[in-house]
C-alpha positions in Angstrom: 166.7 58.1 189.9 169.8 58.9 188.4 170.8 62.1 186.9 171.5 60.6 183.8 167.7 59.3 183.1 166.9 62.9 183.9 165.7 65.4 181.9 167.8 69.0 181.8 165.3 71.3 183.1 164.8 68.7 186.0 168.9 67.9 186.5 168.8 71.8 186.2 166.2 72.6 189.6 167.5 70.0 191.3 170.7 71.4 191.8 169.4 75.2 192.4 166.9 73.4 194.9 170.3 71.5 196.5 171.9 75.3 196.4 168.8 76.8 198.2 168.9 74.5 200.8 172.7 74.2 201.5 172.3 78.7 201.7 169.5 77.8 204.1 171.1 75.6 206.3 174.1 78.6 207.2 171.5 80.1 209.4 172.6 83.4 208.2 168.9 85.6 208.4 167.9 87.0 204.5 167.6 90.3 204.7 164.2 91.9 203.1 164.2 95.6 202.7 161.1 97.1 201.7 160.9 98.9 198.5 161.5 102.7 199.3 158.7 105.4 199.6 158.1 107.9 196.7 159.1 111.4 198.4 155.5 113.2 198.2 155.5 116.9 198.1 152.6 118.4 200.7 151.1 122.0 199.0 148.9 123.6 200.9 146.7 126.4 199.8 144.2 129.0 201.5 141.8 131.1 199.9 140.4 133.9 201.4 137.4 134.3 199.5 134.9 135.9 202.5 138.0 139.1 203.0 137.9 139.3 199.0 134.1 139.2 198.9 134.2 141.8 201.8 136.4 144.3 199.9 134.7 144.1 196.6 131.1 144.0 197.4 130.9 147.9 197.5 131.7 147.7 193.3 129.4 145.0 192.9 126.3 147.0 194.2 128.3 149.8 192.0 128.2 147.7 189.3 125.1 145.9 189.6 122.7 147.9 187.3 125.0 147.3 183.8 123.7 143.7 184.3 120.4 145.2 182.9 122.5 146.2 179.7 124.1 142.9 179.0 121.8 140.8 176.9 122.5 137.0 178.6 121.4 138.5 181.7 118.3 140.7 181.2 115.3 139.2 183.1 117.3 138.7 186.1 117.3 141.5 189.2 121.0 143.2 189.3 121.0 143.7 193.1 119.7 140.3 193.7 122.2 138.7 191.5 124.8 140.8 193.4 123.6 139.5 196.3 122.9 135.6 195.6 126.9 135.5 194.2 128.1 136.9 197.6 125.9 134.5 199.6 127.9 131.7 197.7 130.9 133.3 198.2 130.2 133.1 201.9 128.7 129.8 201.3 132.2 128.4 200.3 133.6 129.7 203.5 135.5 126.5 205.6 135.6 124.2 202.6 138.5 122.2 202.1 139.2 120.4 199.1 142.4 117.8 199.3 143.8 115.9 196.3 145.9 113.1 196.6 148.3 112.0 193.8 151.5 109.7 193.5 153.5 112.3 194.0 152.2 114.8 195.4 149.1 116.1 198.0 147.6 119.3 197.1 145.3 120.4 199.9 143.0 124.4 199.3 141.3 125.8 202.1 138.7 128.5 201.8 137.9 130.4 204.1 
């Protein structure tokens, strides 16, 4: 088949297929680089909660009997509450919580 009973678009991928192969036949390697890494930033964060908890524990049972003043919480027993908060507190203690974004990884200890 000639190129003159040919279409253009066929005429046309002919010759790019001719050019492909010619480039292929220098035995010169193609060179593939792999598409570069986002730079990630690493934060890391700790949280002492159990030396906080520790220091202000002694206000808390200080504090604990104006909970029977404020209305949202009448009902419930102010030292116990006091107490229950702190035992989550200490609950918490060697969780660690990572987030992983695009561009960044956010890790949070507690401790």
């Amino acid at each position: 088949m000639s190129e003159a009973n040919m279409s253009e678009g066929r005429a046309f991928f002919r010759a790019q297929l001719r050019t492909a192969v010619r480039e292929a036949q220098t035995n010169q390697p193609v060179r593939v680089h792999p598409p570069a890494r986002p730079k990630r930033t690493a934060i890391r964060l700790w949280l002492p909660l159990t030396p906080v908890w520790v220091l202000l524990a002694p206000f808390a049972l200080l504090f604990a009997p104006v909970l029977m003043f404020i209305p949202s919480t009448r009902g419930l027993p102010p030292y116990r509450t006091a107490f229950n908060l702190g035992a989550a507190l200490f609950a918490l203690s060697g969780t660690v919580i990572d987030v992983d974004a695009r561009d960044v990884i956010v890790r949070l200890r507690i401790f």
